[in-house]
C-alpha positions as a printed NumPy array, in Angstrom:
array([[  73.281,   45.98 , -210.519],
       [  76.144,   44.438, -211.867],
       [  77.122,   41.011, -210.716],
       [  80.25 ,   40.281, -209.299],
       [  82.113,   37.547, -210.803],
       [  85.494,   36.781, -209.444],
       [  88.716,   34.124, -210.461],
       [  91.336,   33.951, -207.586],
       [  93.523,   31.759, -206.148],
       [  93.186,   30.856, -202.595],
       [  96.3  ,   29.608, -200.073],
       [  95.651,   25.92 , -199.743],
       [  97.429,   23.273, -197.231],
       [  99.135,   21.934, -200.631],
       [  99.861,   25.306, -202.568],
       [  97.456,   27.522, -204.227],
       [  93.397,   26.925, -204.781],
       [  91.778,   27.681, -208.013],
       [  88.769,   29.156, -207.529],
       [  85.63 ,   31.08 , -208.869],
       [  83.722,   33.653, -206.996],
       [  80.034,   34.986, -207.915],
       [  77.776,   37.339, -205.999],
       [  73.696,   36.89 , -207.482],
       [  72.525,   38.786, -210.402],
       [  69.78 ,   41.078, -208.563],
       [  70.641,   41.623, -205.053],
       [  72.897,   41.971, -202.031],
       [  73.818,   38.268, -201.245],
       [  71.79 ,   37.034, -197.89 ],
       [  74.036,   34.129, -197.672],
       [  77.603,   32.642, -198.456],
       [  77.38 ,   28.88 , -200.381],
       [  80.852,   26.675, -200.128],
       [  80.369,   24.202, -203.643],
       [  82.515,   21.168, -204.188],
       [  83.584,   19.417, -207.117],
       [  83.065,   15.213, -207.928],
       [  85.902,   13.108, -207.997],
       [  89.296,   14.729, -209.428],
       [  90.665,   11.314, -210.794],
       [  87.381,   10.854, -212.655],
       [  87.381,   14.298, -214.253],
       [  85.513,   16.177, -211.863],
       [  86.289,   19.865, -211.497],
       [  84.164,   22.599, -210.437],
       [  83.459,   23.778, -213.937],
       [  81.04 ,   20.134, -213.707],
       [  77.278,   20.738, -215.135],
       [  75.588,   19.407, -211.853],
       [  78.092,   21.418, -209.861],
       [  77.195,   24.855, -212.361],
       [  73.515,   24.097, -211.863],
       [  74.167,   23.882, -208.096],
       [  75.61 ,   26.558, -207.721],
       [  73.379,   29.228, -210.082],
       [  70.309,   27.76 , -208.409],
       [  71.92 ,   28.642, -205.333],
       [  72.63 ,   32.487, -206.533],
       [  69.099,   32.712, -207.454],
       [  68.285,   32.572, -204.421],
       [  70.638,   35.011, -202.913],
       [  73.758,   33.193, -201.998],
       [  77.202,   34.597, -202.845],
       [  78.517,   31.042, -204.325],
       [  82.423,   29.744, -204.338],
       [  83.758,   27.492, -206.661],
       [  87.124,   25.639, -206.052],
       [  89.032,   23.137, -207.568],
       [  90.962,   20.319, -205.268],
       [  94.419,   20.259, -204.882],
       [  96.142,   19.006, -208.114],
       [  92.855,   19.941, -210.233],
       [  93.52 ,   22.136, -213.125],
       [  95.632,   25.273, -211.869],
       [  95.102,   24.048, -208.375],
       [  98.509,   22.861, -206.466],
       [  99.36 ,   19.8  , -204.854],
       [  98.251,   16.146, -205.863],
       [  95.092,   14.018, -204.739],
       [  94.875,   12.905, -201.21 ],
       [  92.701,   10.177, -200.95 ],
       [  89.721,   13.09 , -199.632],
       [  91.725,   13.493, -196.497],
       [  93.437,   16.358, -198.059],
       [  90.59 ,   17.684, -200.03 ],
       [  88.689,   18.335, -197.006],
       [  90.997,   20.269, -195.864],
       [  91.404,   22.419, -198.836],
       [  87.506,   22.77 , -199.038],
       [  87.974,   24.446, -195.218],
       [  90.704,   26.647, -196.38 ],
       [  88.33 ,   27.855, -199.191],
       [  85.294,   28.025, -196.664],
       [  87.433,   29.837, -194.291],
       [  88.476,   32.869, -197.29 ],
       [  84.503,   33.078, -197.794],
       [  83.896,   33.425, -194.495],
       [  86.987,   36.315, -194.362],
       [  85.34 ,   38.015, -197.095],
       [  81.227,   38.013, -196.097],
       [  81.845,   37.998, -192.092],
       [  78.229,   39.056, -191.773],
       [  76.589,   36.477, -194.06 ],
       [  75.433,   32.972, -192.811],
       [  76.956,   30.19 , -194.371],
       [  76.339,   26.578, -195.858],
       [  78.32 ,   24.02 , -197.553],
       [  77.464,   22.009, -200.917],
       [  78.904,   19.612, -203.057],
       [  78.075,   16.763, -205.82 ],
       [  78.579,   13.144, -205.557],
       [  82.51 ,   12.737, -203.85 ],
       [  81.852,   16.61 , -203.395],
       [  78.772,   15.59 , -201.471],
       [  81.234,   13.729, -198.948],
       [  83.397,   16.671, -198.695],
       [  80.451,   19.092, -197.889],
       [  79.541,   16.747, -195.521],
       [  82.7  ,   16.53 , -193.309],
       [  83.332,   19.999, -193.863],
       [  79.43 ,   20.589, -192.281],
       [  81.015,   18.123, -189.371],
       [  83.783,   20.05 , -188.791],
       [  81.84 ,   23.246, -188.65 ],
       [  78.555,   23.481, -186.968],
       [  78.015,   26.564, -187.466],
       [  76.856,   26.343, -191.138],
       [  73.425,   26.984, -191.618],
       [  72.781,   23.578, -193.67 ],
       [  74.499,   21.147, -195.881],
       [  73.311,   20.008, -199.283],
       [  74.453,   16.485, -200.501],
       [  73.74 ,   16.322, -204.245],
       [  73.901,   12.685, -205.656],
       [  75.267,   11.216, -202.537],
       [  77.458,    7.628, -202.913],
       [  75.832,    5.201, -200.778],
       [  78.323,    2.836, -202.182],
       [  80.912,    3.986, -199.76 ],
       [  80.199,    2.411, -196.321],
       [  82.19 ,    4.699, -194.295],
       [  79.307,    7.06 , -193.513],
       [  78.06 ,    6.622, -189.531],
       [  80.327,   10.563, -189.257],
       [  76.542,   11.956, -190.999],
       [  75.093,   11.259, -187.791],
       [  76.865,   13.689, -185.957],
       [  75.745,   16.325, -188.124],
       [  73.577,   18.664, -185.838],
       [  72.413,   21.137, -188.875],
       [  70.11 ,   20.508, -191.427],
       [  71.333,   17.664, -193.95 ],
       [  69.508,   17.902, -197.224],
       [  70.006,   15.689, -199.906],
       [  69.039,   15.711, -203.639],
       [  69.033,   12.472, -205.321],
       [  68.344,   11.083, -209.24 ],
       [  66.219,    8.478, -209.074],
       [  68.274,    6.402, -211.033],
       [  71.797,    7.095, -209.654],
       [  74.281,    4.264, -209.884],
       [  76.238,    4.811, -206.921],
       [  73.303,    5.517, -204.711],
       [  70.96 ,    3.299, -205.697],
       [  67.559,    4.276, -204.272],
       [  66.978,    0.919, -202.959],
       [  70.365,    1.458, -200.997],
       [  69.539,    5.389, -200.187],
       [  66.004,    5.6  , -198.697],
       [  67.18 ,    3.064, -195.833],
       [  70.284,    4.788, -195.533],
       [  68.034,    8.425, -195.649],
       [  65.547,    7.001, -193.149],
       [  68.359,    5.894, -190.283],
       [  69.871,    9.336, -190.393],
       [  69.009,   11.434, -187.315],
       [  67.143,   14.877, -187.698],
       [  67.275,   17.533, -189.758],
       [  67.281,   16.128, -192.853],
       [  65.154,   16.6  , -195.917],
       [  65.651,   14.23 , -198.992],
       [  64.455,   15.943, -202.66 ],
       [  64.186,   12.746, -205.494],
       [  64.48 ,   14.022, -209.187],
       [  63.672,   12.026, -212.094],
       [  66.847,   11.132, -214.02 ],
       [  68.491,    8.072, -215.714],
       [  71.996,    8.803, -214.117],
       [  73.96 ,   10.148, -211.933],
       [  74.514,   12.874, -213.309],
       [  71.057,   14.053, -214.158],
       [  71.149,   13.559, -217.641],
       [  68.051,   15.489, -219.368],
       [  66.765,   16.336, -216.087],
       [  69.125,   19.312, -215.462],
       [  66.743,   21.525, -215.246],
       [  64.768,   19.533, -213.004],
       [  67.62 ,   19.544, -210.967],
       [  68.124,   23.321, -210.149],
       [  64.461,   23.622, -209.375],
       [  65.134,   21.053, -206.769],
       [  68.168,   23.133, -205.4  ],
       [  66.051,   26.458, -205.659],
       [  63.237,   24.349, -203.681],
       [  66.026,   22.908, -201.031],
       [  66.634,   26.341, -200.109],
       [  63.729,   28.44 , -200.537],
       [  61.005,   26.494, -198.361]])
């Protein structure tokens, strides 16, 4: 079967959301994946490597994945907002997903200032069937909202990430209340460098087990 691969822009808060659609390459999708992009004003978009991997491993295992880029991003409208605003353009973009696969089950995912966004998108909707935090930055202290996540939090960490330092994120891992599942990969960076493949087995693992 032919996979589905769609560009479209969704209505945003701010204006109109650039964003990228894609069903799996060898069957009906069993489930509907929300992916978000790293920081905007450090180049993030959702065209990112770890954010690709993320969401292909996530289409091998079934999921109907969408793409977006934040207001301001490429052909995205509107201008950064601080992540107030991008969270709610990430629930604009969950809610078209959710219009278009009403009888899938959905999650949320996102990389590194995506991870946040996942995260308080998860908060704001419990119904999602689990979160995945990919290179989460403990070195933002605002983060006691996690605990109020009721669905399964999983997180997927290099083990050499600058900005969550693993001396920093396996006390910050083991205070978090239940569900939660933590997945370490072997990396030099933050970004997974050389260990990309390594990587996507870990998402195809998060998901799969």
């Amino acid at each position: 079967m032919a996979r589905r691969i769609e560009t479209l822009f969704i209505p945003g808060p701010a204006g109109k959301l650039e964003a990228l659609l894609e069903e799996p390459e060898d069957r009906a999708p069993v489930e509907a994946a929300l992916v978000c992009h790293p920081h905007p004003l450090h180049g993030g978009t959702m065209h990112n490597k770890v954010v690709y991997r993320l969401a292909r491993g996530l289409r091998h295992t079934g999921r109907v994945v969408l793409r977006f880029n934040y207001r301001g991003v490429n052909l995205s409208e509107g201008e950064y907002d601080h992540g107030r605003g991008e969270i709610d353009d990430a629930q604009a973009c969950l809610e078209e997903l959710r219009r278009r696969y009403p009888h899938l089950p959905a999650m949320a995912g996102g990389f590194s200032f995506g991870s946040r966004i996942a995260l308080k998108t998860a908060l704001a909707h419990p119904g999602l069937t689990r979160v995945i935090a990919v290179g989460y930055p403990t070195t933002y202290r605002n983060r006691t909202y996690i605990d109020n996540i009721t669905i399964p939090k999983i997180f997927i960490q290099s083990t050499h990430d600058v900005h969550g330092p693993r001396e920093d994120f396996e006390p910050f891992f083991e205070a978090l209340h239940e569900p939660k599942r933590l997945l370490w990969v072997e990396s030099v960076d933050h970004f997974f460098k050389d260990a990309l493949d390594a990587f996507e087995q870990a998402v195809l693992q998060s998901v799969s087990s």
